[in-house]
N, C-alpha and C positions, 0 to 999 in steps of 0.2 A: 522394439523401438517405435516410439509414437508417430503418425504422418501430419505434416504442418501445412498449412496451406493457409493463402491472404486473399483478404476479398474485398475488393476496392466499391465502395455505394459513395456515387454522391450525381448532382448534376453538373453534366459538363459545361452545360449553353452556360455562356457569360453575355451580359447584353453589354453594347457597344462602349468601349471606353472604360472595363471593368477590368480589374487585373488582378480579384484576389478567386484564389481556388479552394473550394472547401471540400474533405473527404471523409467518411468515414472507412477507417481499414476493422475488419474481421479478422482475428489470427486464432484459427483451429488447429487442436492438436487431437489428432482421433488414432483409435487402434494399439491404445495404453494397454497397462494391465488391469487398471479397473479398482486397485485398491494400492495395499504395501509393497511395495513394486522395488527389484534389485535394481540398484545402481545399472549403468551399462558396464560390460565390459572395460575393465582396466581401470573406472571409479571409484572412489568412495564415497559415501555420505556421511556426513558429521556432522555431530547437532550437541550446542553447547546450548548453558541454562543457565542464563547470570541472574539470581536473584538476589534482592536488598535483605541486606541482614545490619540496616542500621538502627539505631536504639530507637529508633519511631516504631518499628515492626513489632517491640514489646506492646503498645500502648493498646490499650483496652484487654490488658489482663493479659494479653503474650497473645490474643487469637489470631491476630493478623501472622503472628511469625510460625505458631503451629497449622494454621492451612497453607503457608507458605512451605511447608514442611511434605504436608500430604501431598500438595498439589505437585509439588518436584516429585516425591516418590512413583504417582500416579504417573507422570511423564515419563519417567524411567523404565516404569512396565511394559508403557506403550512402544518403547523403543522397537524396532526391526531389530531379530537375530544380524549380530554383523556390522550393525552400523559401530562405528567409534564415534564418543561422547566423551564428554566432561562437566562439569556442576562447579562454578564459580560460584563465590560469594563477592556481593560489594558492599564496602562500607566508605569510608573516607580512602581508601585506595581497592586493591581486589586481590582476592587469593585464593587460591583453588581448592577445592572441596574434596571433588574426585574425578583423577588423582591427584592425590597429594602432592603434585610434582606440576611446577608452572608448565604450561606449556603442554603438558604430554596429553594424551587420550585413551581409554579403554573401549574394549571393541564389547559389546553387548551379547549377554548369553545369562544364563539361570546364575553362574556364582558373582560375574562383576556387578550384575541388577542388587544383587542382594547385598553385594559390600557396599556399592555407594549409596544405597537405603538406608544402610546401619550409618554411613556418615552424615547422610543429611539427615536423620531423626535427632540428630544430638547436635544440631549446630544452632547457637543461640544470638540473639542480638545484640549489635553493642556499635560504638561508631558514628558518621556523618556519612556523607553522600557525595561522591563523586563518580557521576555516570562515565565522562569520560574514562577516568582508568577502567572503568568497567568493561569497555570495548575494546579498549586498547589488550586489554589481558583475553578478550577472546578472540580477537585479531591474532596476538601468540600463540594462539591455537588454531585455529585452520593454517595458517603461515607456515605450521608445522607438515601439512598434509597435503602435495600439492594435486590437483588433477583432481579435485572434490567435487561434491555436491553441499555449501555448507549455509545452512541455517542456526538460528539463534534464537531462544526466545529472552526478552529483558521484561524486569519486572521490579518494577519502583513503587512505594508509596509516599516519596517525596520530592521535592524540588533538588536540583544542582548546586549546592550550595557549600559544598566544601573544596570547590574547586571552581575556577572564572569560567567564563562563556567560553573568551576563542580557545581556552583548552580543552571544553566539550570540542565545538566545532573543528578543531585539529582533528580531536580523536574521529570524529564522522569524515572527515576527510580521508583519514588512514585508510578508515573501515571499508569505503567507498569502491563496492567492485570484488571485493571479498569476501563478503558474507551478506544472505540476507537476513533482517533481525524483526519481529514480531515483537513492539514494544507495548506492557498492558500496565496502566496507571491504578494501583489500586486504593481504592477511598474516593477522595477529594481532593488532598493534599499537594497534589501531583501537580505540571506545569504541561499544560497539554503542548502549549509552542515547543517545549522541550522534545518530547519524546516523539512530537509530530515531524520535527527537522530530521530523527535518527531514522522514523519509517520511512520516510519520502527519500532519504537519499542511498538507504540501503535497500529499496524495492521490496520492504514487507507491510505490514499493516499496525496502525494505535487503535486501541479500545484502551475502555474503560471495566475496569473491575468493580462493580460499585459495592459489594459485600465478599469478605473471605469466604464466606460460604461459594460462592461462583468459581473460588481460584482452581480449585482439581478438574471441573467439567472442562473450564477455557484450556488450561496445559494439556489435558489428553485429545482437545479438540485440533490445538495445535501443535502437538507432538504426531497426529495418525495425517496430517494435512504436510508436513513434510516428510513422513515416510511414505507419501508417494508421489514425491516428485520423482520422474524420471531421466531427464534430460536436466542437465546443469546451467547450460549456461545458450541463451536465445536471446538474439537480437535483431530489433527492425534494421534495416541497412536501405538509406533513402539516398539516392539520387536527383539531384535536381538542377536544371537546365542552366548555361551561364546567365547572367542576370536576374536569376529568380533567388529570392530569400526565405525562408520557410519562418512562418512567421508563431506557429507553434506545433507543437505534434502530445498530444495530452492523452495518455489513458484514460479511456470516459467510463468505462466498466468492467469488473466490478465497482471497480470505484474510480474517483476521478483521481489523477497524479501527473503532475505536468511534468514530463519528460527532455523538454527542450533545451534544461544546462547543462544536458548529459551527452550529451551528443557527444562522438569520439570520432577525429576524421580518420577515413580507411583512405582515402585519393582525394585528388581535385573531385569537387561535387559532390563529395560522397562522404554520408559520414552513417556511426551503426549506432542507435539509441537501444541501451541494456535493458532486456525485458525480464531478466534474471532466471531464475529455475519456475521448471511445468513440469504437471502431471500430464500423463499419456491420454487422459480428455478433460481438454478444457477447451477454454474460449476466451478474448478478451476483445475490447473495443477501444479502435485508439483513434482521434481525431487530428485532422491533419489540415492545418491551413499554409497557401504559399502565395507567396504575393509573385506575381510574374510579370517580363515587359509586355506592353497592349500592343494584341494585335487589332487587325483591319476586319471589319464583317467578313465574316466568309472562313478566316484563319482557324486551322487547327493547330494545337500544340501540345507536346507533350508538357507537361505540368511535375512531376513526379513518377519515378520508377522506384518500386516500393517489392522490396526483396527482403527474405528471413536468411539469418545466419543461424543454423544450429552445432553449436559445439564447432563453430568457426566453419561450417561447411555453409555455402550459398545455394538458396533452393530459389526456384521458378520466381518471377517477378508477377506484379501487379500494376498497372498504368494505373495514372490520375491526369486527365486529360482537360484541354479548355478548348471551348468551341466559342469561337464569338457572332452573336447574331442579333439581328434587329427585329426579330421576332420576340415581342415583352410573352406572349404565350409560352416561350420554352425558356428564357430568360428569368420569368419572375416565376418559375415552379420550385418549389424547398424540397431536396431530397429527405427524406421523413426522417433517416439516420439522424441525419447533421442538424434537425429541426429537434428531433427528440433528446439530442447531447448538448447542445445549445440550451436547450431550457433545463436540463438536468446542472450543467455549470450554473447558470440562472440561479438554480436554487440555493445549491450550497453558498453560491455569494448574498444572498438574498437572509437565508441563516447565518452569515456568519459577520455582517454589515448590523441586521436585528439582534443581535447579542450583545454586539459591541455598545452600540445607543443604550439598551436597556441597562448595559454596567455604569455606561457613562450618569444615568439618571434621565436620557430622551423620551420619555416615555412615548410622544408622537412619533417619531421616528422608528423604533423600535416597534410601533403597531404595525406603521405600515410596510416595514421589511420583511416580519414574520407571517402580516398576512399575505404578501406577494408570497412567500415559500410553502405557507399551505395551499395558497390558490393554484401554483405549480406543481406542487407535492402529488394534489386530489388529480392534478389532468393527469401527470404521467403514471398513475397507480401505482405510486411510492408509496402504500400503505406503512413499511415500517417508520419512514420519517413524516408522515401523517401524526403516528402515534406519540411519536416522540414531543412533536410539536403540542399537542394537545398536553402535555405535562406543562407546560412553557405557558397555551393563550388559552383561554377562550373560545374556542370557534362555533359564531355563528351563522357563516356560511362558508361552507369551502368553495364554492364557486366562485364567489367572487372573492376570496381572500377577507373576508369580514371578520374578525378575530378583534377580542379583548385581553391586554396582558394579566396576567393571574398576581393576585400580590403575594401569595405565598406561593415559592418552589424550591422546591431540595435541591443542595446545590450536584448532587450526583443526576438530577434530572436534565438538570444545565449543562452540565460535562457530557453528557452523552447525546443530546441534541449538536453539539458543539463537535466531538469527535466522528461521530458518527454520520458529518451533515455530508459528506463527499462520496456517502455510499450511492449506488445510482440501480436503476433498475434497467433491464436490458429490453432495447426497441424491439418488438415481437415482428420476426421478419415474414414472419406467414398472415400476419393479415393482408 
């Protein structure tokens, strides 16, 4: 079993007459297995794979629906001896693959690997699209299993369109706390707000697939990435003083994900924001602002008690503290955390404000958004969304953010600046 621990960075001095608290919290989980790791004791882990098999999946000669084919089988190989799986298809509603039985799951070993290979080589496309049902039918399946460890990968290459919005968002409502699901758009076709609402509120991750050739490397990338999660179910549990209001609490790395509608109260003060399933080493960084009553020079206060629940057990807490002083020397210093997440949110707002003007036809506006997120990008050594950028503008200077918009760009280029803009790089705590 992995060891968790929380690590409070920020500065406490507030100068006179300030009342907002900024932190960055550390949550390490060390002393894993290191790799495919058994559930804990009296767990399972279960991992469904909803992919589109609607009559768009034929287009460009069926290739899309035959790597959608390998790429499922390759995930099945990767499976863990032991885990229980299933293989949905969706089209204008969803039906299960294997097993042929709604609802149910088979446990992974050399003969079920090979039966549900033989059924997903022969499944062909036909249908519309409705993501919704798609969840809802794998929701029936973990539902089935209680006391889980349960992940999901979805995989769409088109928009929600045979079913309304708020019956998407039902179904993400259902799903919410139940499974987490790893949603990947392949092509272009795809509604990135769509699949971005189902990652953000299930605690997994949206990419883009920009060519079927990528679909089997991405599935076995993240089929062997939830075979070792260890630990099911982890959450921050914050406590905060009467009159204080938390004004947000955001995963800043790996990637940013704003955490703050999730909040579940456990008591007065207290409420636990779901940080879903972890492997036995990892790490993540979550930002934390709280507005508080002002005190007088001199006043200390506690700010925040900032506690992990693993698997509903409460470990060791972490302060976030306010010092008030009239010293601007220790008042006006930027803890480097909160400085470095601060301009990482920067950016992705910065991309995703610059995308918006350039659809709209701003072409001013759009220079100077994208060149603020390269001029951001180059400080924090975001090299990957540097590059990305660079499909997008021009750059003539990274330092100063001097960039020309390109007239010609793929639109899978645009997709993946765009989904990708929230990815963050982590503040290097040893310089």
């Amino acid at each position: 079993m992995a060891d968790f621990k929380a690590e409070v960075f920020q500065n406490e001095y507030l100068h006179e007459g300030a009342d907002v608290v900024d932190a960055v919290v550390t949550v390490t989980a060390s002393g894993g297995s290191g790799g495919a790791a058994a559930p804990p004791a009296g767990q399972e882990r279960v991992e469904v794979i909803v992919i589109d098999c609607s009559g768009s999946m034929n287009e460009d000669g069926g290739l899309k629906m035959r790597a959608a084919r390998e790429a499922t089988m390759a995930a099945i190989d990767t499976l863990s001896d032991g885990t229980l799986f299933a293989i949905v298809a969706g089209v204008d509603g969803a039906y299960a693959l294997y097993p042929q039985e709604a609802g149910a799951v088979a446990r992974a070993d050399g003969q079920t690997r090979e039966a549900a290979k033989g059924v997903v080589s022969r499944v062909r496309a036909k249908g519309g699209t409705a993501i919704g049902t798609w969840l809802t039918a794998a929701a029936g399946i973990f539902n089935g299993v209680p006391n889980s460890i349960n992940h999901c990968i979805l995989l769409t290459d088109g928009k929600n369109q045979s079913e309304s919005d708020r019956a998407l968002n039902n179904a993400i409502a259902q799903c919410s706390g139940l499974f987490q699901c790893d949603a990947r758009g392949l092509g272009t076709d795809w509604n990135i707000d769509e699949l971005r609402r189902i990652a953000n509120a299930l605690l997994g991750t949206v990419d883009i697939i920009p060519s079927p050739a990528d679909m089997e490397a991405e599935f076995r990338a993240l089929t062997q990435a939830a075979m070792g999660k260890e630990v099911g179910s982890v959450s921050l549990r914050l406590w905060t003083p009467q009159g204080s209001q938390v004004e947000f609490i955001k995963q800043v790395a790996p990637n940013i994900d704003d955490l703050t509608s999730k909040a579940m109260p456990v008591k007065a003060l207290t409420n636990d924001y779901p940080l879903g399933a972890w492997a036995g080493d990892e790490s993540r960084d979550y930002h934390l602002r709280i507005r508080i009553p002002v005190g007088n020079v001199g006043d200390e206060r506690l700010g925040a008690r900032v506690m992990l629940t693993i698997d509903d057990v409460e470990q060791p807490s972490a302060l976030v503290r306010a010092i008030w002083t009239n010293d601007e020397a220790l008042s006006t210093r930027i803890n480097r955390e909160v400085a470095h997440y601060t301009g990482q949110a920067e950016l992705a707002d910065a991309i995703a404000e610059g995308l918006a003007a350039r659809d709209s036809g701003d072409g001013a506006t759009a220079t100077v958004k994208l060149g603020r997120a390269v001029q951001l990008a180059h400080e924090a050594g975001n090299g990957d969304t540097v590059k990305l950028l660079e499909k997008v503008v021009e750059v003539d200077d990274p330092k100063s953010g001097t960039v020309r918009l390109k007239k010609k760009v793929d639109d899978a280029d645009t997709m993946a600046l765009d989904v990708r803009s929230t990815r963050t790089v982590r503040v290097n705590k040893g310089s």
